[in-house]
N, C-alpha and C positions, 0 to 999 in steps of 0.2 A: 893592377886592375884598370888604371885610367889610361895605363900607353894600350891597354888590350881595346879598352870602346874606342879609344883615340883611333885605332888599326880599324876597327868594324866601320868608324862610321868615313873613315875614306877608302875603304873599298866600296861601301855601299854608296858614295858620290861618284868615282869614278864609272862605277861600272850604270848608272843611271845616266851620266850624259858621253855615251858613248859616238863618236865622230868617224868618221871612214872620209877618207878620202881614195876616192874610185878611181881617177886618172883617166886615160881614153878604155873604153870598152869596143873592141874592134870585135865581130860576130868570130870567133872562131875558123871557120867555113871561109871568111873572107882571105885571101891570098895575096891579090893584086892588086894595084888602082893605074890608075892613067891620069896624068896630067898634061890637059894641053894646053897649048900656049893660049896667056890671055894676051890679047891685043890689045894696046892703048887708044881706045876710042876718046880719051881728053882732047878738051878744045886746045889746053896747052899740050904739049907731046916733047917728049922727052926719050930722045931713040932709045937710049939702053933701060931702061924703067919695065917696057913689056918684059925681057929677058931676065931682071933682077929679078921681079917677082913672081916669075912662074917657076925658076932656080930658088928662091927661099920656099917656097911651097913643099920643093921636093923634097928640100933640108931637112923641113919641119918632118916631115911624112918617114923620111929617111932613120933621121934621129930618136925620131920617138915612138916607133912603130916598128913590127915585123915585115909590114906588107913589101911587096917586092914593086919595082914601078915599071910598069910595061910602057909602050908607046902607045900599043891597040887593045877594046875591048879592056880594060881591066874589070875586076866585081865591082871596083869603085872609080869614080869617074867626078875629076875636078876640071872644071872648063870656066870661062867667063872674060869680061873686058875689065880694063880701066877705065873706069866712066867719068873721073875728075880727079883733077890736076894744079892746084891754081897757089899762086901764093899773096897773102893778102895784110893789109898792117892789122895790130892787134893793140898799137897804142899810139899817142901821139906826144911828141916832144914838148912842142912849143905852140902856143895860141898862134902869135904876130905871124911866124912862119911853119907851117906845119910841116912837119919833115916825121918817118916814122920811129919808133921808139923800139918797134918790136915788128916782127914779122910771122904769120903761122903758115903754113904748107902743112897742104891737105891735101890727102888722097883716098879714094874712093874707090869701089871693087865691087863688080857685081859679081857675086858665085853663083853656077847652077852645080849641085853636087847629088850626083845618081848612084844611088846605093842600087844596086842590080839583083843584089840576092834579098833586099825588103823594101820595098818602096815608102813605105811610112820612116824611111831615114832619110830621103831624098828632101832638099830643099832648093828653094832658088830665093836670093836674098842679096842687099849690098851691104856691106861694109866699108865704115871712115873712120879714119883715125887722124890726128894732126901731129905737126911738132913746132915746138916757138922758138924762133930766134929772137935774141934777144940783141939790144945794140952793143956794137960795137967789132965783130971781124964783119967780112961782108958774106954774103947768103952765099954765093958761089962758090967759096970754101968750103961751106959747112955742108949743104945739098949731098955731097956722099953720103955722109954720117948721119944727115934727117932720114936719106930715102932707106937706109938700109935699118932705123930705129923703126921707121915705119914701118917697112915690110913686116919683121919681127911682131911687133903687134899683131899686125893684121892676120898674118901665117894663123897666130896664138887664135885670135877669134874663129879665123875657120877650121882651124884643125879642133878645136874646142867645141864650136857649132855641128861636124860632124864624126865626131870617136868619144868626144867628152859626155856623163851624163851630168849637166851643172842643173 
């Protein structure tokens, strides 16, 4: 009798805080998208940076999606700059002689993203994301593996801002 209520009353909890997770919800009817190249309008500029990230875009779009990626016209449409670039201390060592402790690089994104088949899905918006070095190899080494941690985020925010319903 007690494993029988034991049974009733966690059915009757589970099925009362039921959870969905939706994932991206792309309209059916949508097919295609287009992504063009964003330009790096940062004050710093970083030649291969425009090309990583407009390449992790398509990744994301690739990976986690049916849609096919056109060059022209697609139903959906990702365009935008690198608006900011910079890298900045985030701690400091020593009082007597200040030297940095830490370093963060931050990058910033402006998307315009035109949903063609509903326009109430269309946004235009920036995104930042940072990442921290910390002391001890030097920034230069590490700068592959921040900008591509970065990208990854960032892809996540807009692919998320326009297929996800969070």
């Amino acid at each position: 009798m007690k494993i029988k209520l034991f049974g009733l009353l966690i059915i009757a909890a589970l099925s009362s805080c039921a959870y969905s997770f939706g994932g991206a919800s792309i309209p059916a009817e949508m097919k295609t998208v287009t992504v063009r190249i964003f330009e790096n309008n940062a004050p710093l500029v970083v030649p291969t940076l425009s090309n990583q990230f407009t390449e992790a875009v398509k990744t994301r779009i690739r990976n986690q999606t049916r849609l096919s990626i056109t060059p022209n016209e697609g139903q959906a449409i990702f365009e935008g700059r690198i608006t900011g670039y910079d890298i900045k201390p985030i701690a400091l060592q020593s009082n007597s002689m200040p030297t940095a402790a830490g370093n963060r690089l931050t990058i910033t994104v402006a998307v315009k993203f035109t949903n063609t088949l509903d326009s109430k899905g269309s946004f235009e918006e920036s995104f930042t994301r940072y990442y921290d070095f910390l002391n001890g190899a030097s920034i230069q080494s590490l700068l592959p593996a921040a900008i591509e941690n970065i990208n990854k985020q960032l892809t996540e925010d807009i692919f998320n801002r326009a297929f996800a319903q969070w």
